[in-house]
N, C-alpha and C positions, 0 to 999 in steps of 0.2 A: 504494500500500500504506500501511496504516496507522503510522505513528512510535509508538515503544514511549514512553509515560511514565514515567521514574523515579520511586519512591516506597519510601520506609521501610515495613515492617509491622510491626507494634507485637505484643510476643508475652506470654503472662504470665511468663514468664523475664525480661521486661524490656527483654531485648534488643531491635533492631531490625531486622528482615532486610532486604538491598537486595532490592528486586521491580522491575519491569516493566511494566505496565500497557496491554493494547492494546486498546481502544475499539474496539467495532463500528463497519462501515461501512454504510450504509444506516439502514432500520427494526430490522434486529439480529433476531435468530432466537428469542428467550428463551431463548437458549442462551449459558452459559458453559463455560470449559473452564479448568483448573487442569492448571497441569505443573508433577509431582515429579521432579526430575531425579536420573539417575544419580549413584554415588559421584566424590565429585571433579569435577563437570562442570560448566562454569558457566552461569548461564541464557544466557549470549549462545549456546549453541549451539544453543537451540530457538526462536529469532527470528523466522530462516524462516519453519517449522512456524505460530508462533503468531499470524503477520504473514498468512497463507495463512487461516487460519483465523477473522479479524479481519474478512476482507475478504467471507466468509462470511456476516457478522453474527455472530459470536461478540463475548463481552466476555471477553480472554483475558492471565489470568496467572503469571508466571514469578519463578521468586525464588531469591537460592540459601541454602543449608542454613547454619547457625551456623556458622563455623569455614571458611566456602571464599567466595572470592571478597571481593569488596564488601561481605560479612557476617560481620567479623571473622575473615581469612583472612591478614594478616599475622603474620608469627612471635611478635611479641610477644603479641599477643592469643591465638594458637592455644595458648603454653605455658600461658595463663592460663588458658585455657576448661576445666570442671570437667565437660564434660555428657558423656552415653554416647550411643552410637545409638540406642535408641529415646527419646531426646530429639528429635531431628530428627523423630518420627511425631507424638508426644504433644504437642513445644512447635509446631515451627518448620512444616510440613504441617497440623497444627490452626489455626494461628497464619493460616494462609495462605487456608486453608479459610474461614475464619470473614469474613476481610476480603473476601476476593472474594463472599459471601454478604451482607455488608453494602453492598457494591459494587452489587449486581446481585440488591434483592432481589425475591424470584418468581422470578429465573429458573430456569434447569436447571443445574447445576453436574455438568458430566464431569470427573472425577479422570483425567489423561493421566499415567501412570508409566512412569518410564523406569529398567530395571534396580532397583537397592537403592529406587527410591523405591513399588515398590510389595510390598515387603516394609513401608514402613510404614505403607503405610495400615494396617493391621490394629491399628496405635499411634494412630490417628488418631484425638483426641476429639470431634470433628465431624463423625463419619460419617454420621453421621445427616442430615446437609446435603448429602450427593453422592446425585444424581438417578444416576449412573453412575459406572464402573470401568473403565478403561482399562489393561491390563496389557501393558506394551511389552518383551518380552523379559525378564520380568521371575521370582526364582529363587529356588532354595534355595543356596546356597554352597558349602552343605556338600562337602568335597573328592570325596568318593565319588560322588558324582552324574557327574563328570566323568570323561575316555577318555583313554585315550594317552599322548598328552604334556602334555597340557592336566593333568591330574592329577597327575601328579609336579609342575608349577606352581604349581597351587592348594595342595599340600600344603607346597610350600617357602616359599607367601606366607604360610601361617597359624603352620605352626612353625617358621620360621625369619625371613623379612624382618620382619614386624610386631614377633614379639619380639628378632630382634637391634637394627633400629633406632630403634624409638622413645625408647627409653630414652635414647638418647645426642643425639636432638637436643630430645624434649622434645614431640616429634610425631611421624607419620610420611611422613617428607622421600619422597614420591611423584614429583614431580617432577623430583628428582636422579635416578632411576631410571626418567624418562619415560613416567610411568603418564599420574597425573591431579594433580590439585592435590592441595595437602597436606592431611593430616588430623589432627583432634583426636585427643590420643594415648586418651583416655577412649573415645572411639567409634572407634579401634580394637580396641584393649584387649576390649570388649565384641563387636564382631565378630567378634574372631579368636576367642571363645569360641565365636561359633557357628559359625564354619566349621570347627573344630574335633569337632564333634556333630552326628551323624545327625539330631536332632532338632533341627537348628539355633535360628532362633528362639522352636522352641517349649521355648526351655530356661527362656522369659519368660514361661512359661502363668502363674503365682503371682504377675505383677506388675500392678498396677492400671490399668497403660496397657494391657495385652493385652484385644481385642477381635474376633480374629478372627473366633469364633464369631457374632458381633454385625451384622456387617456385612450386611445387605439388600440395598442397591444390585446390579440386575445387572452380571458384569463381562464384558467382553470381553477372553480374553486371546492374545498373538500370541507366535508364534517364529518364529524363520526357520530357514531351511537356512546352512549357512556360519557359524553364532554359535557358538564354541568357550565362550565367557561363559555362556550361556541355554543349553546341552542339554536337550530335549525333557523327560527323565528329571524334570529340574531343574526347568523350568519349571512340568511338571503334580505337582509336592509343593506348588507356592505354592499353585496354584489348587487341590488339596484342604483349604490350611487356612481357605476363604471356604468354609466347607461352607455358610452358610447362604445363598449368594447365588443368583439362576439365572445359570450360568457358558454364556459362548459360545465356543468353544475353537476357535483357528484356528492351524494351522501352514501359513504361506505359501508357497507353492510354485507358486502363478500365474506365468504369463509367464517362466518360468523362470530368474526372477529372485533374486539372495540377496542381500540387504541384509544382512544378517548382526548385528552388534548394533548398529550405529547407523545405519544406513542407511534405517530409517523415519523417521526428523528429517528426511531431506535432500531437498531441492527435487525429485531425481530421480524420488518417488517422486510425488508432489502427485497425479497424474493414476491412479495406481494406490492403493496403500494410505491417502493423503490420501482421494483421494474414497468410497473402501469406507470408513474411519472416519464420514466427515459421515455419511452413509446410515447408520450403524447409530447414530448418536448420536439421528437427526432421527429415523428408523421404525423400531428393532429389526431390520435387517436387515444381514448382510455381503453388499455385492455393490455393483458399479457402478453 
């Protein structure tokens, strides 16, 4: 399998985000693949994933968002950080788009989104450079989308954890509370306005990064059975605001298997969901 290369990407914020770097094996497919990773989640967790995909002939990269991990994700730097969440679509996913474009050029660039990362492409100023859209569970927030118990959750994370704690550490201390890693309190702050709102992020239709309507790239988007996170409800509001894309809509239910929300990253699936990806990246088709 192919060794990930570490590497800076240089954004015009300035910043530099830690990335990942994994080099086609063989002659290489003219195919690259770009992964936006879930809230909080750091690229070590799509290694696997991008190492399987490398070995493919993919040229495939990983990075993580301003404020988590290797990219200014200790405390000092996270009270400092000023930026909101569709900073992460507009800087840090633009930022990433472009380098792996420069990386690999001609090739095919698939956007691989995982959860909140493909809520930003639609922030994404580079779109125009994704040959494809990969939607991995990926949603609206909004608390009313969700059922049961999961719902009173979501509604206690929006009006009550994000604004009781951020405030008093200066972020939001996520991993005192065994989520995910910590976040900038700014892109909190702005999320919890739209988990708050029916209209979630389209409360950013008036901002200059909003390009949903814009987006061309075919997408492919998935959910599984078992994701209390991704409700079906939830996931087909994203994939209504790519109205302008041709959308391939898949709720997985093969093998009767539930991956649930993160269980398409994992090795278990390589042979199932792994190989139905290559196949709709390589011919427009899902299927083995």
């Amino acid at each position: 399998m192919t060794p990930g290369e570490a590497i800076r990407i240089p954004t015009p914020a300035g910043h530099r985000l830690a990335g990942t770097l994994f080099r086609p094996e063989g002659n290489g497919t003219g195919h690259s693949i770009l992964i936006s990773s879930a809230t909080g989640m750091l690229q070590k967790f799509y290694f696997s994933y991008a190492r399987h995909f490398a070995s493919l002939g993919y040229t495939v990269l990983t990075f993580d968002y301003w404020g988590i991990g290797d990219s200014g994700g200790d405390p000092a730097t996270l009270r400092a950080n000023p930026h909101d969440l569709i900073h992460w679509g507009s800087n840090d996913q633009t930022a990433a788009t472009r380098f792996l474009s420069g990386m690999s050029p001609g090739s095919n660039i698939t956007l691989v989104t995982h959860s909140i990362g493909g809520q930003l492409a639609g922030f994404n100023q580079a779109h125009e450079l994704l040959g494809k859209i990969i939607l991995v569970a990926s949603q609206s927030g909004y608390w009313n989308h969700y059922s049961h118990w999961h719902k009173i959750k979501m509604w206690a994370f929006w009006h009550l954890m994000i604004p009781g704690l951020s405030p008093l550490f200066g972020y939001f201390p996520a991993k005192k509370l065994g989520l995910f890693e910590n976040l900038p309190k700014n892109m909190v702050y702005q999320w919890n306005r739209w988990g708050k709102h029916p209209e979630y992020l389209n409360v950013e239709r008036e901002s200059g990064a909003y390009h949903f309507g814009e987006v061309r790239a075919p997408v492919l988007s998935l959910s599984f059975p078992g994701d209390p996170l991704a409700p079906v409800e939830a996931v087909d509001w994203l994939n209504a605001q790519y109205r302008a894309a041709a959308l391939t809509r898949v709720h997985y239910t093969e093998e009767g298997l539930k991956p649930g929300h993160f269980g398409y990253f994992r090795e278990a699936f390589r042979d199932t969901l792994w190989s139905r990806t290559h196949n709709w990246i390589l011919n427009d088709e899902w299927g083995g």
